[in-house]
N, C-alpha and C positions, 0 to 999 in steps of 0.2 A: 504494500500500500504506500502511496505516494502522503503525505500531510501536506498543501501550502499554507502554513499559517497564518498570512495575510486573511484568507477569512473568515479566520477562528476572531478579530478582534472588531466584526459588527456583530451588532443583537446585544439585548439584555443592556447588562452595564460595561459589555467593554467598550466600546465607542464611546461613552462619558470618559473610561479612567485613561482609554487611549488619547484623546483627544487633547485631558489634564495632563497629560507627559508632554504631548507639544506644544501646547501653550505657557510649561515649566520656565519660569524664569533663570533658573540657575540647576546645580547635580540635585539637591537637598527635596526640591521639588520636584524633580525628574522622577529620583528614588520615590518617595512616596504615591505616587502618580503607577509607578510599576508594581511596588506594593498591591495596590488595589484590583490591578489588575492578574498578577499571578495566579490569584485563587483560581480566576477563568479558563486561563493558561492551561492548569494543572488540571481542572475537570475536563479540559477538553480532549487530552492527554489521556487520562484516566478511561475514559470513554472508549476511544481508539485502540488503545493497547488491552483492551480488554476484548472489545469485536475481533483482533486481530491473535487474538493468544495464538501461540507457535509461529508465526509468521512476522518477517523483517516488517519493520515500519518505518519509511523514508521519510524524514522531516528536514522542508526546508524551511532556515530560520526569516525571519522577515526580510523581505524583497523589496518592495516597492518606497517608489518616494513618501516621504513624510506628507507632503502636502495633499495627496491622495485621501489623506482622513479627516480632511477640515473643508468647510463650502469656497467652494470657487471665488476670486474677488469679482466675478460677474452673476453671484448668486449671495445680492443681499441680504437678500429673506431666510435664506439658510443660515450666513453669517449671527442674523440679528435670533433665531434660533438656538447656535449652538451658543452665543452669550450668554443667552436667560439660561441654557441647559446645566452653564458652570458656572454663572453668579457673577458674570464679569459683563464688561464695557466689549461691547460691537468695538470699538477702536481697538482695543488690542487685540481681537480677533483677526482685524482687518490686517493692524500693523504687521500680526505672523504671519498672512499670509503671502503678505508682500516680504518680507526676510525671507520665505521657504520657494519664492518664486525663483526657476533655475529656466533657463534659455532652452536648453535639453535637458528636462528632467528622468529619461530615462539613461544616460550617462552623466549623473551625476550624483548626488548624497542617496545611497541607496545599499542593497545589497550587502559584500561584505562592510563599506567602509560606513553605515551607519554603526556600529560595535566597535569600529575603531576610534572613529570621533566620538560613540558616547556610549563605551564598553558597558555601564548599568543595564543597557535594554539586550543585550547578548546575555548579560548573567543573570536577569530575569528568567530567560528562557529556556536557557539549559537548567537552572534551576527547576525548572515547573517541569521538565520533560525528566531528570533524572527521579523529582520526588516523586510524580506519575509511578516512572516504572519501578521505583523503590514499593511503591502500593500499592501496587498489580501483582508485583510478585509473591507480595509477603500475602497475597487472597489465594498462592495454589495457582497463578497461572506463569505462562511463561512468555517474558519481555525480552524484544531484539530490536533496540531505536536505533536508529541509522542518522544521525545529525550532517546535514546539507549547509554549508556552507556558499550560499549565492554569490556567485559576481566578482569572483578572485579571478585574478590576473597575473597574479606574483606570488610565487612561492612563499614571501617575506610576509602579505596579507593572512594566509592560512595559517605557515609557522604561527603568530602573534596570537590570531582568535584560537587555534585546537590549543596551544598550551592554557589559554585563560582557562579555556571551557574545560579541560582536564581535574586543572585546579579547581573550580565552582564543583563538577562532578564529586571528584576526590570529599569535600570539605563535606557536602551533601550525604554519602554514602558512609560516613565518619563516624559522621550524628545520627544515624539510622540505624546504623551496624550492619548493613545490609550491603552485597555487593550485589551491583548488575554489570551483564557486557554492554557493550555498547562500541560503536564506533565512529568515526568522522572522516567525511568525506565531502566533497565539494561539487558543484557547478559549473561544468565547462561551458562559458556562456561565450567568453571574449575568445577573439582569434587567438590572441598573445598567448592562454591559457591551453590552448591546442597546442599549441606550436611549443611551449615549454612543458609540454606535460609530462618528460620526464622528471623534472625538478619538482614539479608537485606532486608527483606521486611517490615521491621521500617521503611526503606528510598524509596523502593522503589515502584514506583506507578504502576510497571508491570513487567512483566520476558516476557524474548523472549529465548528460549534454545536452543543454538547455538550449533546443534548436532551435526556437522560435526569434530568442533573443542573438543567439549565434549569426544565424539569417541577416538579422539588421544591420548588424556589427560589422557582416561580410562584405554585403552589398551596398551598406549607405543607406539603404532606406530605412523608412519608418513603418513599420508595419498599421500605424494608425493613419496614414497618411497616403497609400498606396493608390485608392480608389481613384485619384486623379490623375494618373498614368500609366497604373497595370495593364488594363483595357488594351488600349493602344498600343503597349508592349508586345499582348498575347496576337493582337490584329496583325501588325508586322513582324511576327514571328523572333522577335530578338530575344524572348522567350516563351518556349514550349507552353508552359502554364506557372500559374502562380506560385512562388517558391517557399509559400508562406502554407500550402495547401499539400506541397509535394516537393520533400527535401531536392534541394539543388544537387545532384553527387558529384558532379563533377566542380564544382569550386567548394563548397560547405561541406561537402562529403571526404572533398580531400583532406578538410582540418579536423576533421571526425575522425578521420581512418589514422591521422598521423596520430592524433589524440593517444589512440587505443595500442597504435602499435607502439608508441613511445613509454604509455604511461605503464601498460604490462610487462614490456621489458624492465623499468626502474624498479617496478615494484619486486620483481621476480628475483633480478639480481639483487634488492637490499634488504629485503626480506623477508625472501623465497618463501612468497604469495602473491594467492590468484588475485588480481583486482577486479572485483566487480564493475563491469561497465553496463549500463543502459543510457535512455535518452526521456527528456520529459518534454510531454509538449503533443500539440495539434500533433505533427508530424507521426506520432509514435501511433493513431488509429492508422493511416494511411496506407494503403497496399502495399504500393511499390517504396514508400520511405521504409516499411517493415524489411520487405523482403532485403534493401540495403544493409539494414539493421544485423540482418540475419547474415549477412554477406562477410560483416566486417568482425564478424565472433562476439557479438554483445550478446549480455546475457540477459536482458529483461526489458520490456516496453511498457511505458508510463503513458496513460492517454486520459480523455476524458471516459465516463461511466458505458456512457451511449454506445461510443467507438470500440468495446472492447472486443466484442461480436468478432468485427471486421478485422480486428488484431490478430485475435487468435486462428481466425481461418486465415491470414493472408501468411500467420506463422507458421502453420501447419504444410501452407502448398510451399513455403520454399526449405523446410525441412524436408519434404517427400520429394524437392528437387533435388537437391544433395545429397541425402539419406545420413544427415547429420544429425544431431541434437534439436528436438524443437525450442524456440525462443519463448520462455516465458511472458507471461503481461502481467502488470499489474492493477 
């Protein structure tokens, strides 16, 4: 099972204590602000690892920009909303939004380097996911978290967050008396992250290939932004079809394949083991991005609920074209 936790923190009360983390003027109210929201964290966690007894569960930690959880500065009425919601002045609503306002906001404060700039909301998280599986276990059943690391590009990113999150783990299971396994592993989202994947997989204990964001990164586009020149693209033939629909192999495929062959070999020689590789994303229901999938030795596809139907048969026909191992889905 894949977790993205970005929409564990709408409903109920976490969108109030999310939303008091970004409008936090200083750490002191950060911390408190995360406080409030852990308990949600941890039930939602709780839940999961429970549906899932015996079975890996991939979590990635928060992805998206911050400003994603507060109203538009072209949605007043929202703004003058989420004020009365947290007892404060529409002005300072407004003001954060304009400070969180980024030109491209999907390359920028996002991913790993929100836990780097403001490591409390990384140690919230791994906190509520180790105390989760600390109380799952201790119910008779059996926990295997798989901690996702989003949006790393440098070895040096990973290094930094797996040692914190080690430490948090550690201090967590201390106090419990209780051990869980657990592993960490990252999101190959960015080219550079391909391309260097032997150096991150000194750190890392998995890859998940975040193709969708890969895609954009590759090609320059915006996959929200698309619709006013795809068309035209597919009419003149300068591509096949949409690359957001049906992995590109031959340019994003190649940072894929080097991925896997680089990150298997680091791992193998430094510490003769397998590295799990899969892919998360649209791409991963898709026939022929599967059958790729299947092409390059990954071992698992991550899609949406709907898609997994079409996963698993399009896994099926190109293991009976190889008479290899079928690819799992998740």
């Amino acid at each position: 099972g894949l977790c993205r936790t970005e929409h564990m923190f709408f409903g109920d009360g976490r969108i109030v204590a999310m939303r008091k983390m970004i409008l936090a003027d200083d750490e002191a109210g950060r911390k408190a602000a995360l406080a409030e929201l852990e308990p949600f964290q941890k039930e939602d966690f709780i839940g999961i690892f429970e549906a899932m007894d015996g079975l890996p569960v991939t979590i990635r930690l928060l992805d998206p920009p911050l400003h994603e959880f507060l109203p538009h500065d072209d949605n007043p009425t929202g703004q003058a909303e989420c004020a009365k919601q947290l007892g404060i002045t529409v002005e300072k609503v407004k003001r954060r939004v304009e400070q969180l306002h980024e030109a491209n906001p999907m390359l920028g404060l996002r991913g790993c380097r929100l836990p780097i700039k403001f490591p409390e909301i990384g140690d919230m998280q791994i906190r509520a996911i180790i105390q989760a599986a600390i109380e799952v276990k201790k119910r008779g059943k059996s926990v295997l978290p798989e901690i996702m690391i989003p949006l790393v590009g440098t070895v040096e990113e990973l290094a930094i967050l797996k040692q914190r999150a080690i430490a948090v783990a550690d201090e967590e299971m201390a106090k419990a008396g209780v051990k869980v396994e657990y592993q960490i592993g990252t999101m190959i989202e960015i080219p550079r992250a391909a391309l260097t994947a032997d150096k991150i997989a000194e750190e890392a204990e998995f890859f998940s290939f975040g193709t969708n964001d890969l895609t954009q990164l590759t090609f320059g586009f915006s996959r929200d932004d698309i619709g006013s020149f795809m068309p035209a693209y597919i009419e003149n033939k300068i591509l096949p079809i949409d690359p957001f629909q049906t992995l590109d192999v031959s340019g994003v495929g190649q940072l894929v394949e080097v991925g896997v062959v680089k990150g298997r070999k680091a791992r193998q020689d430094k510490h003769g083991q397998h590295l799990k590789v899969g892919i998360c994303g649209e791409h991963g229901g898709d026939p022929d991005s599967v059958t790729f999938c299947h092409k390059v030795g990954m071992d698992y596809v991550s899609c949406s609920p709907f898609r997994v139907p079409i996963a698993r048969l399009a896994a099926a026909q190109a293991s009976l074209a190889d008479g290899k191992t079928i690819s799992r889905d998740r």
